[in-house]
C-alpha positions as CSV (number, residue, x, y, z in Angstrom):
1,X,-10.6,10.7,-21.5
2,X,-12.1,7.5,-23.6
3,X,-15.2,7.8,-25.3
4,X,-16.6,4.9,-26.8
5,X,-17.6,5.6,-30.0
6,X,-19.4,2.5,-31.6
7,X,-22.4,0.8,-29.9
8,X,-25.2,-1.4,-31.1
9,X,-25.6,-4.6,-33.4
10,X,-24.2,-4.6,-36.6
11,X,-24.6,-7.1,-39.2
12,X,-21.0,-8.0,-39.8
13,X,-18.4,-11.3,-41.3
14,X,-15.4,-12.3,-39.1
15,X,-12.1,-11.7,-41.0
16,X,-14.1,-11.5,-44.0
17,X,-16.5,-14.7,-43.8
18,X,-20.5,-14.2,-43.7
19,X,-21.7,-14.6,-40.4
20,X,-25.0,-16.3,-39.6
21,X,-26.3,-14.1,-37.0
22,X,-25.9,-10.3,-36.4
23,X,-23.2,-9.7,-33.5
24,X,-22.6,-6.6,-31.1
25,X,-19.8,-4.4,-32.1
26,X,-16.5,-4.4,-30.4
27,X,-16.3,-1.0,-28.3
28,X,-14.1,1.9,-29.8
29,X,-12.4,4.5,-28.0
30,X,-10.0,7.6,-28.4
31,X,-7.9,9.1,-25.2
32,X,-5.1,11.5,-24.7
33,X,-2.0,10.5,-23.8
34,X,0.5,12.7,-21.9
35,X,2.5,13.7,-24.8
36,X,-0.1,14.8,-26.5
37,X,-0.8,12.7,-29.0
38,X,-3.8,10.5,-29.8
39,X,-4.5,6.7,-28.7
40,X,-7.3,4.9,-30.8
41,X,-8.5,1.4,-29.9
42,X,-10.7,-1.0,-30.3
43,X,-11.2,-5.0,-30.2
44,X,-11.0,-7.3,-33.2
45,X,-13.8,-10.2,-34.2
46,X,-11.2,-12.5,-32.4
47,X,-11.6,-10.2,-29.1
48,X,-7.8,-8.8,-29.2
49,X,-7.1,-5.0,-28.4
50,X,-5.5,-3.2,-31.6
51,X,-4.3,0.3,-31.0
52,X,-2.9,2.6,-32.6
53,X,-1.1,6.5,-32.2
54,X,-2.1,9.2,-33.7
55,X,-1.0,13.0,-34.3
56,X,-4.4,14.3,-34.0
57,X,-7.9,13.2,-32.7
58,X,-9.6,13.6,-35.8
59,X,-6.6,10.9,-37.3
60,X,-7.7,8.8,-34.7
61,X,-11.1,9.6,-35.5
62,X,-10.8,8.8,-39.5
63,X,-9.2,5.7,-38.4
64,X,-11.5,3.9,-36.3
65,X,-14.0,5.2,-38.3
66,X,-12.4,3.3,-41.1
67,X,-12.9,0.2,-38.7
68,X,-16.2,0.2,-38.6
69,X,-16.9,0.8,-42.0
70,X,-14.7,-2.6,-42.5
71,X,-16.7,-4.0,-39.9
72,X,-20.3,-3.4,-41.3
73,X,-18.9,-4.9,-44.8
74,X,-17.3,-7.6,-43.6
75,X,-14.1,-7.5,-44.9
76,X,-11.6,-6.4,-42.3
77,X,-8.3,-7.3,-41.8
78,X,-6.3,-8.4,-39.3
79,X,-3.2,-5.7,-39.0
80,X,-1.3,-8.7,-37.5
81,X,-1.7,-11.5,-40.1
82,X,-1.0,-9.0,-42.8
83,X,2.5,-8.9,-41.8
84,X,2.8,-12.7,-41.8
85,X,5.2,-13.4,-44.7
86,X,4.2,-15.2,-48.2
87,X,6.2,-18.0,-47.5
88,X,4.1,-19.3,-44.5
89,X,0.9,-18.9,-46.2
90,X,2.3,-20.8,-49.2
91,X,3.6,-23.7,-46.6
92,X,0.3,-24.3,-44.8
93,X,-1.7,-23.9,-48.2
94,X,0.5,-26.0,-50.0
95,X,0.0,-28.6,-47.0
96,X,-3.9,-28.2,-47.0
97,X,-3.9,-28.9,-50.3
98,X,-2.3,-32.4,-50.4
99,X,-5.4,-33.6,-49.0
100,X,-7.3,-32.0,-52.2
101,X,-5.5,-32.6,-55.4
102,X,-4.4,-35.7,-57.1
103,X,-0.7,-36.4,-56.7
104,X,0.9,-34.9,-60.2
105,X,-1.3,-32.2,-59.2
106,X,0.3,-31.5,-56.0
107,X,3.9,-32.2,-57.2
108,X,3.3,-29.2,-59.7
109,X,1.8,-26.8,-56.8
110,X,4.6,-27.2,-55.1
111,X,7.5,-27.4,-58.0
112,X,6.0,-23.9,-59.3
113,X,6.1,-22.2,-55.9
114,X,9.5,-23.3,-55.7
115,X,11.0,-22.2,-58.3
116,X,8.8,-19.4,-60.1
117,X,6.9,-17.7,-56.9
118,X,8.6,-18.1,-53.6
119,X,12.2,-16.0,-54.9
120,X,10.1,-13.2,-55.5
121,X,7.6,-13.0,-53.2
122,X,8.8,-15.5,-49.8
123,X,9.7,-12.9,-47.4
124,X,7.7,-10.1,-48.3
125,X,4.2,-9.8,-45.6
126,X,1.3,-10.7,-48.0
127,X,-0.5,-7.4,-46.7
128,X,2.2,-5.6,-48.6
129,X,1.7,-7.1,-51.9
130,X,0.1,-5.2,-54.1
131,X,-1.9,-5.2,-58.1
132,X,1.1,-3.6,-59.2
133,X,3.7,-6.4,-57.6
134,X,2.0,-8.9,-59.4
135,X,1.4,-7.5,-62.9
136,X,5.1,-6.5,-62.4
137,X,6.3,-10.0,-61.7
138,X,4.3,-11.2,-64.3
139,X,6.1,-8.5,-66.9
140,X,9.4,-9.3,-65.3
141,X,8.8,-13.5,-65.5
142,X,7.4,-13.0,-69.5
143,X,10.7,-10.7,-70.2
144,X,13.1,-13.0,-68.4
145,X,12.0,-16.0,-71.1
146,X,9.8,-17.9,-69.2
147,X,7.3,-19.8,-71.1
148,X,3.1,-18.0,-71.1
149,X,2.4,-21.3,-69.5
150,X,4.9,-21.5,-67.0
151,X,3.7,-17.6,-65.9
152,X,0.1,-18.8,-66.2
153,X,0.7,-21.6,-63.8
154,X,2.7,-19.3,-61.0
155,X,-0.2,-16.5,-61.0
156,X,-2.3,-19.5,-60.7
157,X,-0.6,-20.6,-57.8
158,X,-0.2,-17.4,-56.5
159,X,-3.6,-16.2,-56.6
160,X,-4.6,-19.4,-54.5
161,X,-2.1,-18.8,-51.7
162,X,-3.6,-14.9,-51.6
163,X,-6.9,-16.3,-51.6
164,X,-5.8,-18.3,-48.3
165,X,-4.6,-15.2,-46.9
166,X,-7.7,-13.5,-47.4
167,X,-10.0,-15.6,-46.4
168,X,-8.2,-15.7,-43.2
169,X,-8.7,-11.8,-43.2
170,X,-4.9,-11.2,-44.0
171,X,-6.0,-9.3,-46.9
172,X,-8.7,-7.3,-47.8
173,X,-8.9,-8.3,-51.8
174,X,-6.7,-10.4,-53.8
175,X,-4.3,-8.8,-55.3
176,X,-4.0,-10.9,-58.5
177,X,-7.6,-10.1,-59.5
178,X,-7.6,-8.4,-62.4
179,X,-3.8,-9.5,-63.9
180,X,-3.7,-10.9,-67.1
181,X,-0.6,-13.2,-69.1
182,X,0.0,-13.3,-72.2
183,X,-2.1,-16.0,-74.2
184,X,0.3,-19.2,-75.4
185,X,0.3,-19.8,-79.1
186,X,-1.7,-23.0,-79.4
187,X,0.1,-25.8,-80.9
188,X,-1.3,-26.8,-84.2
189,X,-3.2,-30.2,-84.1
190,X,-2.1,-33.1,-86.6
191,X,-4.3,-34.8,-88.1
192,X,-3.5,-38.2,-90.0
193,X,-5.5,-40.1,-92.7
194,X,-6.2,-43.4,-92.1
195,X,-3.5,-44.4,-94.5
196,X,-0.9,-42.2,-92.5
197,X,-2.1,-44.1,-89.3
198,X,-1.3,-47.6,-91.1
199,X,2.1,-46.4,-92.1
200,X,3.0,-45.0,-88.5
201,X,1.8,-48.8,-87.1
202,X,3.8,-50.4,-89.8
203,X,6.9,-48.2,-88.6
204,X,7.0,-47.9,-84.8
205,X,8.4,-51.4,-82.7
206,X,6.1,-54.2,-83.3
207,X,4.6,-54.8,-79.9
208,X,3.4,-50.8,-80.1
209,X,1.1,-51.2,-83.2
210,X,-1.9,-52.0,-81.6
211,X,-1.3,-49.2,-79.3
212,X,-1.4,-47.1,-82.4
213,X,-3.9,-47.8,-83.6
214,X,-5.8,-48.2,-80.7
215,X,-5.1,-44.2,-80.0
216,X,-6.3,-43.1,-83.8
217,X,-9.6,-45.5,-83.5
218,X,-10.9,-45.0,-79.7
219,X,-9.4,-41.5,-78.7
220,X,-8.1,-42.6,-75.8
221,X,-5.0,-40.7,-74.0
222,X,-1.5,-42.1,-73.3
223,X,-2.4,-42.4,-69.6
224,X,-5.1,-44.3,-70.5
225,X,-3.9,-46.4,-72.4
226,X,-0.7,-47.3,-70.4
227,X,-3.6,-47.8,-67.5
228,X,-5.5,-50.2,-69.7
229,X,-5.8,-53.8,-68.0
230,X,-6.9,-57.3,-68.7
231,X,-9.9,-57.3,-67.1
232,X,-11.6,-53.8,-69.0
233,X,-11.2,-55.1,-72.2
234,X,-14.5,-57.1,-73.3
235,X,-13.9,-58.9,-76.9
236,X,-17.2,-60.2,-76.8
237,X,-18.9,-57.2,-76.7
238,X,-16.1,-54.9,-78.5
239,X,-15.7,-52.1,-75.5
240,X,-13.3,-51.6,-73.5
241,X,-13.8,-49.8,-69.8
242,X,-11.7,-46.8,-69.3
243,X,-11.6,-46.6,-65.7
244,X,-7.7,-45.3,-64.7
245,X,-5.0,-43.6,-66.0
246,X,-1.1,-43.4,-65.1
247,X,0.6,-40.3,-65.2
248,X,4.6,-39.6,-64.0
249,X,4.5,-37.2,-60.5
250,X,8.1,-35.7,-60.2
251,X,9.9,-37.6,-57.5
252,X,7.0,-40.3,-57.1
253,X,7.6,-42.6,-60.2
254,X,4.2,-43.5,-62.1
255,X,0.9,-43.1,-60.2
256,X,-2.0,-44.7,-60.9
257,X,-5.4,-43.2,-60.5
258,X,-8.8,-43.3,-61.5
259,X,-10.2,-40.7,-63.9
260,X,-12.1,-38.0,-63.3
261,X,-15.8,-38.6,-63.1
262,X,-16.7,-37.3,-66.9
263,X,-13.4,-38.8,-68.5
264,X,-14.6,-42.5,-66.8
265,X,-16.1,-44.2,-69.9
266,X,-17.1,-47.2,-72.2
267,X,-15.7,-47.0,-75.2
268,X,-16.9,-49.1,-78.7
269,X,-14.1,-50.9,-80.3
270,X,-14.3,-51.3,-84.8
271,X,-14.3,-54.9,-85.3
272,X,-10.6,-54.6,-86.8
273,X,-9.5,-53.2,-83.7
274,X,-11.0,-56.3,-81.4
275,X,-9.9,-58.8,-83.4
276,X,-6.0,-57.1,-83.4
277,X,-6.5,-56.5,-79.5
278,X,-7.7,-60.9,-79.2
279,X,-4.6,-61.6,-80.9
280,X,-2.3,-59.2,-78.7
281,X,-3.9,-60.1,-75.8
282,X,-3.3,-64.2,-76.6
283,X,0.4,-63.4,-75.3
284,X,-0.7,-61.9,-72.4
285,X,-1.5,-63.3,-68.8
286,X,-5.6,-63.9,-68.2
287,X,-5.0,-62.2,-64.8
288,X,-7.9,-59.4,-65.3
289,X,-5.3,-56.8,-63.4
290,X,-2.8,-57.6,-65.9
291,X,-1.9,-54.6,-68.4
292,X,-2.5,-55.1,-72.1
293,X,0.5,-52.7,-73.1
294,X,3.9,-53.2,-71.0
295,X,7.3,-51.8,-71.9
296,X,10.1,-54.3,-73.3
297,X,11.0,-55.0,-69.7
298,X,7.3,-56.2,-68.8
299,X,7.0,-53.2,-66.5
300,X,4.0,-49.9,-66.9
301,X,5.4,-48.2,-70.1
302,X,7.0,-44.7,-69.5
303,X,5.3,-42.5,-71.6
304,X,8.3,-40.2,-71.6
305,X,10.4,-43.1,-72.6
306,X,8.1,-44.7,-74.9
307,X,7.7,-41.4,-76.8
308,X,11.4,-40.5,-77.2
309,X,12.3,-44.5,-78.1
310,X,9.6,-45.7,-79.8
311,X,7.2,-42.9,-81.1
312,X,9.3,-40.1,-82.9
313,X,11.5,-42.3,-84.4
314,X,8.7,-44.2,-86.3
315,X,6.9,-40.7,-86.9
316,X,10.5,-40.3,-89.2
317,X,10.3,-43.4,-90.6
318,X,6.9,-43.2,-91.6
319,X,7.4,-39.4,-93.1
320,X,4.9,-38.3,-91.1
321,X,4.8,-34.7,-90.1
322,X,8.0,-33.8,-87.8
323,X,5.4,-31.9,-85.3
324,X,3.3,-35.2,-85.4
325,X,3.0,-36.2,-81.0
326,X,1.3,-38.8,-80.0
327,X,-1.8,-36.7,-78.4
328,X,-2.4,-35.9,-82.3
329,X,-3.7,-39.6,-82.8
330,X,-6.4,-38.5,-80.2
331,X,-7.6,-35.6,-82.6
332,X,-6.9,-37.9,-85.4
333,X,-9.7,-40.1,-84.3
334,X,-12.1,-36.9,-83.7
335,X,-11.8,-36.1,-87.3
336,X,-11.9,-39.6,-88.3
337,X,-15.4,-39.0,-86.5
338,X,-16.8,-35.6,-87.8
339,X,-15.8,-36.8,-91.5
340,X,-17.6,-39.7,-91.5
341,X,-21.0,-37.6,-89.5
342,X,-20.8,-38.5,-86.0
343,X,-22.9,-36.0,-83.7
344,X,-20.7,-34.0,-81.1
345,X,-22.4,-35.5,-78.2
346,X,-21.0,-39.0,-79.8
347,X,-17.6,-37.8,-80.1
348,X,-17.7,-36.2,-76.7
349,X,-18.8,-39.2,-75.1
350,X,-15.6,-41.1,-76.8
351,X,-12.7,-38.8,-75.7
352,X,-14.2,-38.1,-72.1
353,X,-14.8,-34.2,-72.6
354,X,-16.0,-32.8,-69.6
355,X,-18.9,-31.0,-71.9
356,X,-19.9,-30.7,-75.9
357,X,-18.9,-27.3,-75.3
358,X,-15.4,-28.6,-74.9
359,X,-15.4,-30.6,-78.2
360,X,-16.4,-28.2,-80.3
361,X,-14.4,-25.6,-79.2
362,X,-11.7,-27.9,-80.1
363,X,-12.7,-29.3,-83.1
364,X,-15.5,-27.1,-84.0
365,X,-13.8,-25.4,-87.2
366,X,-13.8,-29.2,-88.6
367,X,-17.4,-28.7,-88.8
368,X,-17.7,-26.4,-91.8
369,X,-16.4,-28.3,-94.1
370,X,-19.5,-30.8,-93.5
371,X,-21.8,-28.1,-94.7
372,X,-21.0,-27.9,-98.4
373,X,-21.5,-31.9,-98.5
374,X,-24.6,-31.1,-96.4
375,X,-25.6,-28.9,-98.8
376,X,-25.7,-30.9,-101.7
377,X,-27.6,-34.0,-100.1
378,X,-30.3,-31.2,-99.1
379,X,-30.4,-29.9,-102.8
380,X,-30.2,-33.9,-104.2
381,X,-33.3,-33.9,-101.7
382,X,-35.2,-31.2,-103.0
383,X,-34.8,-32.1,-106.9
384,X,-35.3,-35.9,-105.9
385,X,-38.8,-34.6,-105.2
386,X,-39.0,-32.2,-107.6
387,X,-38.2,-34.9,-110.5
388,X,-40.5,-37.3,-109.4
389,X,-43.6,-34.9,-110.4
């Protein structure tokens, strides 16, 4: 015999999204079968029958019972789209986000679930995966020699494709909540004198100095300075107009792109600078799309390229510091900046940090040694005042 044993208007989410109004329940019920065991249904948000078999009727009971409890806090699952495997998640996510994320981006996505995330996980239903999977593929991935980052960016990665699933009410929570990976060990910023700067211009291929020196002097990154063009560099005014970058996307060549909305910026050029950019520039087309900086060839430079030809080599030459890369010109220029007194919002503003936060987490423990010369010009202050009685 049925009974129905949920009726009335529950406040409930569908598969685990919030819904507007309140909604009627689906109707429960438990019956007999002929063999003498236990049949429990009921209907789903999406108006499908689920049943199930039990041994006895107070199983059947605790189960539907369990339903409803799901139910009223919205975050049911569906039985069926739990045992939908990883690996079509990860396709219809990874397709989704195209739409979403810049193309170097994307490339990444999908690199990392290829390689790191799909051989373990691909065929296995994502309602099966549990905490202990993932902490355990992220022991197994940190023993087996892969880089903190590399493991970083596959839970990453993972955790988004799981958050698919359970907002599609595949899963009830996501099972990487909570895992942690090992921290990297930061790699130690360089930073040059001025002097070290003029030697590394001196050094590197001719047609590169200005570069160089633009990188130590502005802040700018490599893609924006590969990016650089014509047209967003005013000598009259000294600025220059940072308004796109290049990167290299794996199997897509060089991509150009504009910057993200805090990193788009006007940045002041010293008068040194200008006048080495006019001359540079004298060669160049007065097309405004033109690029200031070009490889040998004429073509975008190759970061990659340009960095392995061009920029270790004269780091050598120059007896610079062998760990010396090219993004340490950037922080060259911040501490150029703090040492001569600029005010973090200033320095924020001219490396396109998304907050001050960001700067002086970075270069924060630059700071302190300001305050002993700080302290001094307060205590010349004082006695300035002092002797004039």
């Amino acid at each position: 015999m049925a009974a129905s044993l949920v009726d009335g208007v529950m406040s409930a989410s569908t598969f685990g999204r919030r819904a507007s109004v309140s909604w009627k329940a689906p109707p429960m019920a438990i019956k007999k079968l002929p063999n003498g065991r236990w049949e429990a249904s009921y209907r789903d948000p999406a108006g499908r029958e689920r049943v199930k078999h039990h041994r006895t009727r107070i199983d059947a009971d605790r189960w539907l019972t369990t339903v409803k409890e799901q139910l009223h806090r919205g975050d049911y699952v569906d039985p069926r789209l739990g045992r939908r495997r990883f690996a079509s998640f990860a396709e219809d996510w990874l397709a989704a986000a195209k739409a979403h994320v810049r193309p170097k981006t994307w490339a990444h996505y999908e690199s990392i679930l290829r390689v790191h995330v799909l051989p373990t996980f691909a065929d296995q239903p994502v309602g099966a995966i549990s905490p202990a999977d993932v902490r355990r593929y992220i022991t197994d991935s940190v023993e087996a020699g892969s880089a903190p980052g590399t493991v970083r960016s596959a839970r990453k990665v993972l955790r988004l494709v799981l958050a698919t699933a359970q907002a599609d009410g595949a899963i009830r929570a996501n099972p990487c909540d909570g895992s942690r990976v090992p921290a990297s060990p930061k790699a130690e910023m360089v930073f040059l004198s001025v002097e070290q700067v003029e030697r590394l211009a001196t050094a590197i291929d001719e047609r590169y100095a200005t570069l160089v020196r633009l990188a130590a002097f502005t802040g700018l990154r490599a893609g924006e300075i590969c990016a650089l063009r014509v047209g967003r560099v005013d000598l009259v005014s000294g600025r220059i107009t940072v308004a796109e970058s290049v990167t290299e996307v794996q199997g897509l060549g060089l991509h150009f792109s504009e910057p993200k909305t805090y990193e788009r910026r006007s940045v002041t050029l010293p008068a040194f600078l200008a006048d080495e950019l006019a001359a540079h520039l004298e060669d160049r087309p007065g097309d405004p799309g033109t690029l200031v900086f070009t490889s040998p060839e004429g073509s975008t430079p190759n970061h990659k390229n340009f960095y392995r030809r061009h920029f270790k080599p004269a780091v050598s030459v120059a007896d610079l510091p062998a760990e010396t890369r090219f993004h340490d010109l950037r922080h060259t220029c911040a501490a150029l900046c703090i040492a001569l007194g600029a005010h973090p919002k200033a320095i924020q503003e001219r490396l396109g940090h998304s907050s001050i936060t960001v700067t002086l987490d970075r270069y924060g423990h630059l700071f302190p040694k300001l305050d002993e010369t700080l302290t001094e010009r307060l205590d010349d202050l004082h006695w300035a005042v002092v002797e004039r009685r």
